[in-house]
N, C-alpha and C positions, 0 to 999 in steps of 0.2 A: 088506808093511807100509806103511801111510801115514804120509809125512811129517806131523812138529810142526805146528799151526796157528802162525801169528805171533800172539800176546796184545797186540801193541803197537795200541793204541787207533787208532782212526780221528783226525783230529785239523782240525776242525771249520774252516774257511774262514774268516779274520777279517771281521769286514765293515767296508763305508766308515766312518770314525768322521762324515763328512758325514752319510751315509745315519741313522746309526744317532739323529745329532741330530736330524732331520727327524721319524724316527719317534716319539722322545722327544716331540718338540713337540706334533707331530699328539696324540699319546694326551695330554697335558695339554690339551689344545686341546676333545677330547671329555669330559673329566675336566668342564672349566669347564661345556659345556653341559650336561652333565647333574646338574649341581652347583644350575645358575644357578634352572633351573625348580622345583627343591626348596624354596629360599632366596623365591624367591616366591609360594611356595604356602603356606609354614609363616611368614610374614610373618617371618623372625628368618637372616640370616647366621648364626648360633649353632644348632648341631646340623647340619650340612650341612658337608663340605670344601670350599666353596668358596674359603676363605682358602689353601686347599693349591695353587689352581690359578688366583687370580686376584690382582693386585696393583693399584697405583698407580688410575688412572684408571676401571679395570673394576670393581675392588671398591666403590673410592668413591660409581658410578653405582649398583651393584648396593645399596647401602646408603641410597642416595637413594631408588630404586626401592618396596623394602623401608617404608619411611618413610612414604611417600605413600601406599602401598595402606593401610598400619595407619591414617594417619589418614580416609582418606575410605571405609572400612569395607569394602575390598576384598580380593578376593584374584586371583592368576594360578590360570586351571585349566587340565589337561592338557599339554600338554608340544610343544616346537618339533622341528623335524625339521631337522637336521645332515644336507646331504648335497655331497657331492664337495668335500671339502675338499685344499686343494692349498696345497703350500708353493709360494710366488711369486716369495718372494727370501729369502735369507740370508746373513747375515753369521754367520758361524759362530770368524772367526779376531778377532774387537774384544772387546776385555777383559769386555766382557759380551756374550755371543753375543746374535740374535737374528733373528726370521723374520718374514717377513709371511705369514698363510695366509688365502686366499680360501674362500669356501663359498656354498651355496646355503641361505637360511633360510627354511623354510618355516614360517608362525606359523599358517595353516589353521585345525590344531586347539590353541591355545595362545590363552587371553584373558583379560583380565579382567571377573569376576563380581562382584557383592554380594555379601560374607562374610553375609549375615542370611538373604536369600532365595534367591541362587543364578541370579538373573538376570543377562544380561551388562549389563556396566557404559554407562549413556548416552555416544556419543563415545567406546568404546573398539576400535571395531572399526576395521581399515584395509583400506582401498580396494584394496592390493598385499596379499595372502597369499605370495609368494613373489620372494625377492628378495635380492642381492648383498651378505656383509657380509663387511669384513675385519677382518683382526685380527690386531696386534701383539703377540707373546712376545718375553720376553726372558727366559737363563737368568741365576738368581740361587741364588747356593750351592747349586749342583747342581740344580733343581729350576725347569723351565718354568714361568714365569706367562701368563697373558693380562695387557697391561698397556692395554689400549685399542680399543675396535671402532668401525668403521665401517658406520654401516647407510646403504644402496645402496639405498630404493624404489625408484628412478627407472630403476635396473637389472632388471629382473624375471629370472627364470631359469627 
C-alpha cells in the first residue's frame, strides 16, 4: 500500500517588494508608449488610456502635441519602438515612490504626415532615428505614471 500524498499546497516564494515595484513601473512605462502613439494618431487623448499611465508634465506635453497636429492638419503614423528599458535609479522608500527608466527610442518608423494627403509632414523628419530617452514615474494611489521624459538625440543608441 502506498502512503497518503500530502495535499498541502506548494507555497509560492514571496518576491522582492523592490523588485516587484520596478516591474510595476516598467509595465506602466510600456503601458505609456503604447498609449502615447494612439493619442497621436486619433488626434484626441480621449479614447486612448493614456491618462491611466501618464501624468503631470508627460500628459501636459502629450496634450500640447495632440493640439498642434489638429491645428496644422497632421497626424503621427505608425508607431515608435521601446527597447531595453532599464530602471536606473529608485526611490521606492519616499512618500511617493519613484524611478527613473532609461530606454532606447527608436522613431524610424513613427512620423508625422498630412492628415489630407498622407504625405510626410515639411521639417518633420530627424536627423537621429534612434536615441536615449529617460523618464521619470512616480507612484500615485497605487498606480505608476510617467510624469516627465527626456529626449537624448545627442545620445544615439
Amino acid at each position: 500500500m502506498t502512503p497518503p500524498v500530502s495535499a498541502t499546497p506548494a507555497t509560492p516564494t514571496p518576491l522582492n517588494p523592490a523588485e516587484t515595484a520596478k516591474a510595476e513601473a516598467l509595465a506602466a512605462y510600456k503601458g505609456y508608449w503604447t498609449e502615447m502613439p494612439k493619442a497621436l494618431a486619433a488626434l484626441a487623448i480621449e479614447g486612448t488610456d493614456l491618462k491611466r499611465f501618464a501624468a503631470a508634465d508627460a500628459l501636459s506635453k502629450a496634450e500640447v502635441s495632440v493640439g498642434g497636429l489638429k491645428r496644422d492638419g497632421q497626424i503621427m503614423t505608425g508607431e515608435p519602438v521601446v527597447t531595453d528599458s532599464t530602471v536606473t535609479s529608485a526611490e521606492l522608500e519616499k512618500k511617493t515612490p519613484s524611478v527613473s527608466v532609461s530606454s532606447c527610442l527608436d522613431i524610424s518608423k513613427w512620423g508625422i504626415v498630412d492628415k489630407q494627403t498622407g504625405n510626410p509632414a515639411p521639417g518633420a523628419s530627424s536627423p537621429v532615428s534612434r536615441y536615449i530617452v529617460v523618464s521619470l514615474l512616480e507612484r500615485w494611489d497605487g498606480a505608476w505614471k510617467v510624469l516627465r521624459d527626456e529626449l537624448h538625440p545627442e545620445k544615439p543608441c
